[in-house]
N, C-alpha and C positions, 0 to 999 in steps of 0.2 A: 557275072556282073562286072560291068565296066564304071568303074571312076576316073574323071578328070581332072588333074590339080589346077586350081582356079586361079596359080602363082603362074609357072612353069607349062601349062595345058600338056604337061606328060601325062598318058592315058597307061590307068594300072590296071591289071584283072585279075579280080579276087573269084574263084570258085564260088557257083550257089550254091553247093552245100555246105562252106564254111561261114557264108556272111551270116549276124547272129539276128533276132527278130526286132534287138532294139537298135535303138542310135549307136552308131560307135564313129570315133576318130582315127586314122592311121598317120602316120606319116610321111609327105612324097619323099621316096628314095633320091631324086634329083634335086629338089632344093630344099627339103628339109620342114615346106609349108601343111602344118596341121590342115587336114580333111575332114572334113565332121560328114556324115553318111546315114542321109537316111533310108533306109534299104524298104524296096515294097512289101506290101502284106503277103505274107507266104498263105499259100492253101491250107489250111491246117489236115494235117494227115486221121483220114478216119478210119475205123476199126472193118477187118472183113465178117459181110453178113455170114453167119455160121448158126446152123441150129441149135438151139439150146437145148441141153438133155433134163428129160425132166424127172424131177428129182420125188421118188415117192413121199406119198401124202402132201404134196404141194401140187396135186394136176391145176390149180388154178394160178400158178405160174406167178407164186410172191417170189418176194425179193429176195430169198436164200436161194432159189431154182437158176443153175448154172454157173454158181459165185466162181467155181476152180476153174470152168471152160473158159471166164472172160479174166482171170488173173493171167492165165497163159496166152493168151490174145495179147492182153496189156505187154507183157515179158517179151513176146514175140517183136509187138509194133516199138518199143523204148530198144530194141538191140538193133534196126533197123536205120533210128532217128537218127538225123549229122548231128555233129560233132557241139559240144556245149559252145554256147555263146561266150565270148572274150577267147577262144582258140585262137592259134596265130593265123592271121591271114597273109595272104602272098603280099609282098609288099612293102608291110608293115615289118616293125620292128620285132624277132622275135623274141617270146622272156627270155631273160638271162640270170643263171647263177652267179651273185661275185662272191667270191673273197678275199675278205681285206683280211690283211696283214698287216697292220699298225698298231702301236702300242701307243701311239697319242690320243684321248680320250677329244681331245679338241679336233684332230683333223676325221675321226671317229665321225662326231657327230655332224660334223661338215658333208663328207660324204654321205648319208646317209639321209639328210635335209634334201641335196642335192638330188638323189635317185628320187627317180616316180616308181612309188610303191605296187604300179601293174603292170610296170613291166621291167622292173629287177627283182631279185631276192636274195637280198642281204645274208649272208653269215660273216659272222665276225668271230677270229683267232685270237687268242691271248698269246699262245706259246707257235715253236714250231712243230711241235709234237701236236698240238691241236688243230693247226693245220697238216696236216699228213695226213690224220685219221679224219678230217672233212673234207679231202680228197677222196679218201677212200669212199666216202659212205654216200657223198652226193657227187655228180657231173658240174666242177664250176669250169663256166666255161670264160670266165673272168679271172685273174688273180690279182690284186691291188697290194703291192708290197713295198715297206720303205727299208732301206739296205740296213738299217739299224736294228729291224724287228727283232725281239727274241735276242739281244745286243750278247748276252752272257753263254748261248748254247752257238751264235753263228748262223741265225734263224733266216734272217734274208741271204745268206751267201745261200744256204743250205738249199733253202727253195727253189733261187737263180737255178741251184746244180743241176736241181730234178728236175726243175720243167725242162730245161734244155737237151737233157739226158735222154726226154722222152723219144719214142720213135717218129719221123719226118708226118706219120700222118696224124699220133696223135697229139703233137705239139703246134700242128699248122691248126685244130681246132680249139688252141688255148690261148687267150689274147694277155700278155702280160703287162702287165700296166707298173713303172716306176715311180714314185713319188719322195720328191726329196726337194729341201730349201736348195740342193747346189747343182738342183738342173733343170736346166729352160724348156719351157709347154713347147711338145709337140716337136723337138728337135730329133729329126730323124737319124741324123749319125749320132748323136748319145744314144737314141734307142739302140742303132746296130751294132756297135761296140760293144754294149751292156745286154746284149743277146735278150731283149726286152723287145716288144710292138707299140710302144707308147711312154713318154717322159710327160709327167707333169711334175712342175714346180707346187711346191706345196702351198705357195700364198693364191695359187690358183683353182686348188680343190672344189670350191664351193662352185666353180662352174664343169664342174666333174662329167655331168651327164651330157652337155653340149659337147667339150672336150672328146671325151672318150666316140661319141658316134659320130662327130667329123672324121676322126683317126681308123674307126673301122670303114667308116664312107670310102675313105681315098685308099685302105687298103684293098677293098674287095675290085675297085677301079682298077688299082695296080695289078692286079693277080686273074683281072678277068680272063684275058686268054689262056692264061694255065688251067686256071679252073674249067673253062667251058673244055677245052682239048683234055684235060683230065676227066670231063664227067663232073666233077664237085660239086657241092652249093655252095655259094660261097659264107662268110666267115657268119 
């Protein structure tokens, strides 16, 4: 299936077995214009004719005569179907795990206003120890940290350390996000200094979700060539 953005007329293609049966929205990757998509009526998939075994003392063929033959029919044709409806499609944005790392209950809930709840998934850290073990346990592929976190154990140095400590491939799929009153949105030498892929100033939170996918837009732009000569998806 081909969409065209009605801003930009950049033409996207999304797979039909991912497009879902209802309306959905994406977003154009080049100018960032909401698509609403109404996708055609799919054939609806029907079951194969198969004899039904007939089941003693019911030769007049009621409604218990073949119940197990067409359960495993059903099992058969549901392991076959594409993929559920709201899957990421090409194009679109795909979900993303964050974790914040903030101890302020006010920029807390700012970020969190700010995300559209279908396609982030919030976890939130109190300590540094609780973020470590929701590294472990989940793939964020976000981290939202203010240098203050966790002020008493060293919580945001600590994290700095580890993310940066990871190996080149699996750090280039972790996007770090800075957040502090004493540094300016979107300044790329405080990001590289600070071994961070993104600065936001904290009176600018509430535009978080704009913010952060301009910043992964122009990174995947930067890194196209490496990425394609690498193989990679990008970020």
């Amino acid at each position: 299936m081909n969409v065209t953005c009605s801003q930009c007329h950049m033409k996207i293609g999304i797979e039909d077995s991912k497009v879902p049966n209802t309306q959905f929205s994406i977003k154009c990757p080049r100018c960032r214009e909401t698509i609403t998509v109404q996708p055609q009526h799919k054939e609806e998939p029907t079951l194969p004719q198969r004899s039904r075994p007939q089941v003693p003392g019911n030769e007049g063929g009621g409604a218990a005569a073949g119940g197990s033959d067409a359960m495993a029919l059903l099992s058969e044709l549901f392991s076959k179907m594409s993929p559920r409806a709201g899957a990421e499609l090409p194009g679109a944005w795909a979900r993303r795990n964050i974790l914040l790392c903030h101890n302020d209950e006010a920029v807390r809930a700012k970020v969190k206003e700010a995300l559209d709840e279908t396609r982030y998934d919030l976890h939130v850290a109190d300590t540094a120890v609780d973020a470590m073990a929701q590294l472990r346990e989940t793939k964020d592929d976000i981290i939202v940290l203010d240098p203050q976190f966790d002020q008493s154990r060293q919580g945001g140095v600590g994290m700095l350390q580890h993310v940066n400590a990871l190996t080149p491939n699996n750090r280039r799929r972790m996007y770090l996000v800075l957040v502090s009153p004493q540094l300016k949105t979107l300044d790329t030498y405080l990001a590289f200094i600070n071994g961070v892929n993104l600065t936001i100033n904290t009176e600018d939170i509430g535009q978080f979700e704009q913010i952060l996918e301009r910043s992964v837009r122009d990174f995947n732009e930067a890194y196209h060539p490496f990425n394609t000569a690498a193989g990679l998806a990008p970020f």
